[in-house]
C-alpha positions in Angstrom: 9.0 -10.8 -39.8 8.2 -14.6 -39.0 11.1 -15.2 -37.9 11.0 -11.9 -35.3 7.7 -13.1 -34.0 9.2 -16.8 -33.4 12.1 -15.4 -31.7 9.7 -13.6 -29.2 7.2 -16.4 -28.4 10.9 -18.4 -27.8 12.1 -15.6 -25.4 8.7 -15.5 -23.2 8.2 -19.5 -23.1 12.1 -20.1 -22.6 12.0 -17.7 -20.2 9.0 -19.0 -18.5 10.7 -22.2 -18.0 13.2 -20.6 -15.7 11.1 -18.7 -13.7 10.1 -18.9 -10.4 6.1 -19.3 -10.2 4.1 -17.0 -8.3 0.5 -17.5 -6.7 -1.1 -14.1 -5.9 -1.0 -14.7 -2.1 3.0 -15.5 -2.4 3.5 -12.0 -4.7 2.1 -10.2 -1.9 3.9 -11.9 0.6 7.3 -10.7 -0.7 5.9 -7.6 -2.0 5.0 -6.9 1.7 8.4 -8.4 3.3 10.8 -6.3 0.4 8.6 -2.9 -0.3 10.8 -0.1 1.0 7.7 1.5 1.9 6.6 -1.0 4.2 9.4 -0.9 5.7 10.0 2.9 6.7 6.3 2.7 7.8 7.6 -0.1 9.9 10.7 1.9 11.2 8.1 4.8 12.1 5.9 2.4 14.5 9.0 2.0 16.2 9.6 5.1 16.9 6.3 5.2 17.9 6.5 2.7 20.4 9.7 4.3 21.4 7.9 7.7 22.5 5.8 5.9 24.6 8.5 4.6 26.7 9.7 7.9 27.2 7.0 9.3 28.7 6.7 6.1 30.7 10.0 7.2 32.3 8.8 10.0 33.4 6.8 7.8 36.2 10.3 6.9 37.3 12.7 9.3 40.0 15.8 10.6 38.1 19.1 9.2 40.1 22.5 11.2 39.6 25.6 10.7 40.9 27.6 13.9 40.8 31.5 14.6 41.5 32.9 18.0 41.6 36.7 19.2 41.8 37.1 22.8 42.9 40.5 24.9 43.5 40.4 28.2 44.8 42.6 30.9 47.4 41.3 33.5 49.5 44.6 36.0 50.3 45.8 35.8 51.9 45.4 31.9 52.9 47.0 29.1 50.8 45.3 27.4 47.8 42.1 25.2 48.6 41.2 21.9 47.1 37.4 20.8 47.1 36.0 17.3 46.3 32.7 16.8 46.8 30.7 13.6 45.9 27.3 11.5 46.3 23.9 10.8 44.7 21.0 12.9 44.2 17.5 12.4 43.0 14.3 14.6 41.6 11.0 12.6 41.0 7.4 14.2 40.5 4.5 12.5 42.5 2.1 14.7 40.8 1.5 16.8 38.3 -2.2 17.4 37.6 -1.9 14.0 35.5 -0.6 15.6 32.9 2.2 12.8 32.4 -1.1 10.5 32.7 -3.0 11.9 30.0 0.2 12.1 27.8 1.6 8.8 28.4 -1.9 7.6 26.8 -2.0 10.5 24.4 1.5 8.7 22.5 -0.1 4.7 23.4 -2.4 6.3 21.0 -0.2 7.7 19.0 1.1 4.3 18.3 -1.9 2.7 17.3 -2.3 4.8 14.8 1.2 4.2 13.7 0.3 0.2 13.7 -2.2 1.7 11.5 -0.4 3.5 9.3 1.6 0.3 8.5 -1.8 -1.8 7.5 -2.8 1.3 5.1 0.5 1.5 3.2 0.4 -2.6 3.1 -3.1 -2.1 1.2 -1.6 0.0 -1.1 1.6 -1.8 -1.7 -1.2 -5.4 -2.3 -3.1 -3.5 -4.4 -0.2 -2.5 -6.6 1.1 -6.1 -6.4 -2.6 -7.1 -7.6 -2.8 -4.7 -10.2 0.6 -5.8 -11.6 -0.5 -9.6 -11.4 -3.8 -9.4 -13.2 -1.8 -6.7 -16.3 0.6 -10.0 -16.4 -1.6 -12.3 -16.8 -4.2 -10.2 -18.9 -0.9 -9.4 -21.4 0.1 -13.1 -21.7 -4.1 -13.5 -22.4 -4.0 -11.4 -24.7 -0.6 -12.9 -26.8 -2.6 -16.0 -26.8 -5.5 -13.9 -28.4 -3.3 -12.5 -30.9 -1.4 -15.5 -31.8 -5.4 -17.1 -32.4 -6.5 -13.9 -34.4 -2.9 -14.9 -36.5 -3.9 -18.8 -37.0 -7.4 -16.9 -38.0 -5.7 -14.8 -40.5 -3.7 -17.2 -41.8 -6.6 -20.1 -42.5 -8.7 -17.4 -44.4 -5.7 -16.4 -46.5 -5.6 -20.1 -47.5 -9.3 -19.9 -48.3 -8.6 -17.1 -51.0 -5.6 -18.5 -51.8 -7.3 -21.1 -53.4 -10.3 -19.4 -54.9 -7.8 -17.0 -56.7 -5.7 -20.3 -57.8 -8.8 -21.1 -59.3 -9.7 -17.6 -60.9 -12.9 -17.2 -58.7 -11.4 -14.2 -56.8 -9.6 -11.3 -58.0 -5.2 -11.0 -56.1 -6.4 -7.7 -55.0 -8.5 -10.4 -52.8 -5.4 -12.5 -52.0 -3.6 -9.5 -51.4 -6.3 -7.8 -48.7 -5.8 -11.3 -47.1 -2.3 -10.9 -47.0 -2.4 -7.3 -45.7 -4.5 -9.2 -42.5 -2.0 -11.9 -41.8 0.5 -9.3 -41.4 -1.5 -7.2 -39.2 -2.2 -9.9 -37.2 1.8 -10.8 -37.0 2.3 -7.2 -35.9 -0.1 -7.4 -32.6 1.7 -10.4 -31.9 5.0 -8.3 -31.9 3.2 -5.5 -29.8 1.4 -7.9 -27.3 4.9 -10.1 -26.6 6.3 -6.5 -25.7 3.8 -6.1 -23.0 3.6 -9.3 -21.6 7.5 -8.4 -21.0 6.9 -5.1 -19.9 4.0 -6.6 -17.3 6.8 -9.0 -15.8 9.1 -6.4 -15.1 6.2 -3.9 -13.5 5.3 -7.5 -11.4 8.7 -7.6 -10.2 8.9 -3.9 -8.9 5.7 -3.9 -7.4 6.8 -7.1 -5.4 10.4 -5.4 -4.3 12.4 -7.4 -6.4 14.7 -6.4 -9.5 13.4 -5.2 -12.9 14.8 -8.5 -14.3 13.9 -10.9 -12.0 11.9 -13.5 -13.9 8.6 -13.9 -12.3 5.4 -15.6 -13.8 1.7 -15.8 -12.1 0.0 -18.5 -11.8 -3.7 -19.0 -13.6 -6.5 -17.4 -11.9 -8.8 -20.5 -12.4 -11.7 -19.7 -9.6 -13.8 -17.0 -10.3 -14.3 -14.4 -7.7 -17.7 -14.3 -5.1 -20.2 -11.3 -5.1 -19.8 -9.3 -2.6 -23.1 -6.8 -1.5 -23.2 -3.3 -0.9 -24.1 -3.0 2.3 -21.3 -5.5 3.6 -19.0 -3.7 2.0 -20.0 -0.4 3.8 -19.8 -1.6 7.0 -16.8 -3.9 6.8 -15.0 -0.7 5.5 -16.2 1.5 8.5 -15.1 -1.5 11.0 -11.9 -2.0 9.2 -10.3 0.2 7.1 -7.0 1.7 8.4 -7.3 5.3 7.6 -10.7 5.8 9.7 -9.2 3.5 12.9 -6.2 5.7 13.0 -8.7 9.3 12.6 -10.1 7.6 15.5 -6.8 6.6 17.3 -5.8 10.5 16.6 -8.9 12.2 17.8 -8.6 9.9 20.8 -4.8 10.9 21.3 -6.0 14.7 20.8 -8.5 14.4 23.6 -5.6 13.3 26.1 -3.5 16.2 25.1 -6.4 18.5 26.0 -6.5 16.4 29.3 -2.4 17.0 29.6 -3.0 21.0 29.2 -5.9 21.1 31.8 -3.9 19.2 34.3 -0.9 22.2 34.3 -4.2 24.4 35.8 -3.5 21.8 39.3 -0.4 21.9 41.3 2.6 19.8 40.8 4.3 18.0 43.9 8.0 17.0 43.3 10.7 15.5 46.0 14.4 15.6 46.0 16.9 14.8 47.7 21.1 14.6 48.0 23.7 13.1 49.6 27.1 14.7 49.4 30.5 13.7 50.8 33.1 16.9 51.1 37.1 16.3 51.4 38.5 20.0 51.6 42.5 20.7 51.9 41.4 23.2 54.1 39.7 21.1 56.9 41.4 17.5 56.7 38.6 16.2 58.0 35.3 14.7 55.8 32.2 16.1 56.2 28.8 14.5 54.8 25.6 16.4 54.4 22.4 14.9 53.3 18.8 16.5 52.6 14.9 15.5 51.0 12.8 18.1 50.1 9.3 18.1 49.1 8.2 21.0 47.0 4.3 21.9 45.5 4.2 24.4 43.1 0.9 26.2 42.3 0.4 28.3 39.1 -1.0 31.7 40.0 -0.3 33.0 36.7 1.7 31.8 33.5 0.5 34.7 31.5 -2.4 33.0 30.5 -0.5 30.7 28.9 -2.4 27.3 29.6 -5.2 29.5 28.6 -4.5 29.6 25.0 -2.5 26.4 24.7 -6.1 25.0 26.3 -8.1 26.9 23.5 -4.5 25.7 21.2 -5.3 22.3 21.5 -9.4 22.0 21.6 -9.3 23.3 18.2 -6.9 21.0 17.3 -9.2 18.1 18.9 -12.4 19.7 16.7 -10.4 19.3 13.5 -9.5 16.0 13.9 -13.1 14.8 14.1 -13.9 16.8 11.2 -10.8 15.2 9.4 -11.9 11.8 10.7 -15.8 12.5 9.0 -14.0 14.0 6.1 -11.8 10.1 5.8 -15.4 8.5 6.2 -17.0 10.0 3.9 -14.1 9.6 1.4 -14.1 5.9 2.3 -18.2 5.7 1.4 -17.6 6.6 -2.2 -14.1 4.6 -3.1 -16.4 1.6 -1.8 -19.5 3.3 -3.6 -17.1 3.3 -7.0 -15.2 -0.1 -6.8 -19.0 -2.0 -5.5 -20.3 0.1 -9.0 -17.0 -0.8 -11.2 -17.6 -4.3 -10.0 -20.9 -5.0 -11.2 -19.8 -3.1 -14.4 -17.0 -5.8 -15.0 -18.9 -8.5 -14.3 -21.8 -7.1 -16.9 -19.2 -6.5 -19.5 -17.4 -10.0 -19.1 -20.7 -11.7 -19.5 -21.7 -9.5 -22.5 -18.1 -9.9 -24.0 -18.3 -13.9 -23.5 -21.7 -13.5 -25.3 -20.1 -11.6 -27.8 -17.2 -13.5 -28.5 -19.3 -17.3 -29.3 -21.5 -15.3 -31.6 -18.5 -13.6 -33.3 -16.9 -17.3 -33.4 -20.1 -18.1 -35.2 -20.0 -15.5 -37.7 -16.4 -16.4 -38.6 -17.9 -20.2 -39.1 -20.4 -18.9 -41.4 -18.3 -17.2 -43.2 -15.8 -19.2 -44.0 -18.5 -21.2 -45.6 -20.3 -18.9 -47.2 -16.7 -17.5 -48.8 -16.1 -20.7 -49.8 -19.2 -21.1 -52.3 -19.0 -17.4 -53.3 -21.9 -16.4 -51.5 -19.6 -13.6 -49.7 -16.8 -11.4 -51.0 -13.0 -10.8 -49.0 -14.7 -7.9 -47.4 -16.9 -9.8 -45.7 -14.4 -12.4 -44.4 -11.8 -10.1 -43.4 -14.3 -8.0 -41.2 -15.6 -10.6 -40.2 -12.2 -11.8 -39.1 -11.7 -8.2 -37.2 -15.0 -8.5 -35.6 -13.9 -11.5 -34.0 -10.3 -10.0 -33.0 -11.9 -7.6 -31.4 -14.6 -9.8 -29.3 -11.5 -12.2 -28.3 -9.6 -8.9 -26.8 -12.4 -7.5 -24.9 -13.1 -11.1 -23.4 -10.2 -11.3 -21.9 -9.7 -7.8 -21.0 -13.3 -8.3 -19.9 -12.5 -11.3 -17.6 -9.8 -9.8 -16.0 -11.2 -6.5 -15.0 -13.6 -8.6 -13.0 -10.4 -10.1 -11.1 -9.1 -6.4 -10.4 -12.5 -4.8 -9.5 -12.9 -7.5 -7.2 -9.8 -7.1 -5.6 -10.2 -3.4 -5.7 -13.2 -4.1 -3.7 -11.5 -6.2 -1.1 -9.0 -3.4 -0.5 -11.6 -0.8 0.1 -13.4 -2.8 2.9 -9.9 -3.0 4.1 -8.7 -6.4 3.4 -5.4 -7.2 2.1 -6.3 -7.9 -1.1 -4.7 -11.1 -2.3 -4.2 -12.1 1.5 -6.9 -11.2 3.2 -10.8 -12.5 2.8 
């Protein structure tokens, strides 16, 4: 068994050594350069931004050039070739401003898409962070196990030699015994993990399962952040309500667009054609512009209820946009709350941990001139495992929260603020 755990700690420190080392701000950097997400997100905006450009065209005449070949006989005359050729052009001067109102419907439309890219690249941070902190809490908490091992392995030495010396009973060495080997266990379990941690840090950043990646110490401890700055930072910033906005915005343009089809539409066109007939040997050229407004009498009442169509479509995106609001208020409401719970736990686990360090002290001693029995020393012992793990799962939570926090205000967490 000693020999499995010493080929573990070998494993994670040799393998350490090779790694690459990553701050938090560089994990997100690559997590937000090599997330497949991202990038469809990405590849969406563009498309985006594409529409928009192909409404803009429609400011623009549309130019053909057209050539036609055409062979026919009237009986009882001889066959007839045709070959006519030249340019032609349509282009709408006005259309109610319909094209208007949609052009900036789909500039909209691709704000929201920018938007769309900043919410997924929270998320994808916020998965980098939360695979960061289990890293480094996991490698914490080897350390922790290895300690509650060196514990275990100095108050077997302390029964050892009472029961050498016939002051304590072997069912006292052997309850010792039982403890060193419990303690040799969790190291087992907790290497495990800290590998398991480096390969979830790896996916989360894009990279390969066994690409070996280690995070550097979190040394500064993170700043308070208040309530009410939270709340408004997240109501000013956070992607999802920008882009409600963006779309309500968008939705108000399209109910512009439909009004405008009530008012006529003015279009021009015009040709210029070339004719070379077998017929007639001689060319011919015709040429004409025309300039054509069309008013809509009735359509059915079509634009009627495409009008109604799209004004309750504008009314449920301002309710969706209250409803994203509102959801926004309570995740802050929740990570602000989990924050100040981490923070009270790490200081009442820190507390908890010196006084259980001082037990173990006192112990020992007391042990030592028979003035406690192996029960006492080995609970004492687990007493003081246990306050070791919760102080460092303690102080990381307060990392996480924090971060947690960040993201919610919408910040890049790890980036950002």
């Amino acid at each position: 068994m000693r020999r499995v755990v010493s080929i573990i700690l070998v494993l994670l420190f040799s393998s350490g050594a090779m790694a690459r080392t990553y701050t938090l701000r560089e994990a997100v950097l690559v997590a937000l350069k090599e997330n497949p997400q991202v990038r469809s997100y990405v590849s969406q905006r563009r498309s985006a931004q594409a529409q928009v450009r192909v409404v803009l065209s429609q400011f623009f005449p549309s130019v053909y050039l057209g050539l036609t070949y055409q062979r026919y006989r009237t009986e009882p005359l001889r066959p007839v070739t045709d070959y006519t050729f030249g340019p032609s052009f349509t282009w709408n001067i006005f259309s109610g401003f319909s094209t208007l109102n949609r052009l900036l419907e789909e500039e909209r439309l691709s704000q929201a898409a920018d938007l769309q890219v900043r919410k997924v690249s929270l998320a994808v941070a916020m998965k980098v962070v939360d695979a960061y902190v289990d890293y480094l809490k996991a490698r914490a908490l080897l350390e922790a196990a290895e300690a509650d091992l060196r514990d275990a392995r100095a108050n077997l030495r302390l029964v050892k030699k009472r029961w050498e010396v016939g002051l304590s009973p072997k069912a006292d060495l052997y309850n010792a015994q039982a403890k060193v080997e419990d303690a040799r266990f969790n190291v087992v379990s907790r290497g495990s993990q800290v590998m398991k941690a480096r390969g979830a840090l790896a996916v989360a950043m894009g990279l390969s399962v066994v690409k070996e990646v280690v995070p550097r110490e979190m040394k500064k401890a993170p700043p308070e952040i208040s309530i009410e700055e939270a709340l408004k930072t997240a109501m000013e910033k956070r992607p999802e309500i920008l882009a409600a906005s963006k779309e309500v915005e968008a939705q108000k343009r399209e109910v512009a667009a439909v009004k405008g089809e009530f008012l006529p539409s003015v279009d021009i066109s015009g040709k210029y054609v070339r004719h070379d007939e077998s017929l007639f040997p001689d060319d011919r050229e015709e040429w004409n512009i025309m300039v054509q407004v069309s008013f809509p009498i009735f359509t059915g009442l079509s634009t009627h209820w495409k009008l109604r169509r799209e004004r309750a479509l504008l009314h449920r995106k301002e309710w969706d946009r209250r409803d994203t609001e509102l959801a926004i208020q309570k995740e802050v409401w929740f990570a602000y709350q989990d924050s100040l719970k981490a923070r009270g736990e790490f200081r009442a686990a820190k507390r908890l941990f010196e006084s259980a360090q001082e037990d173990m002290r006192v112990m020992r001693g007391k042990y030592t001139h028979g003035l406690a029995s192996v029960v006492d020393l080995t609970t004492s012992q687990s007493r003081l495992a246990d306050a070791r793990a919760k102080f460092v799962s303690s102080k990381f939570e307060v990392y996480r929260t924090y971060y947690a926090l960040v993201k919610g205000m919408g910040y890049i967490p790890g980036l950002e603020r």
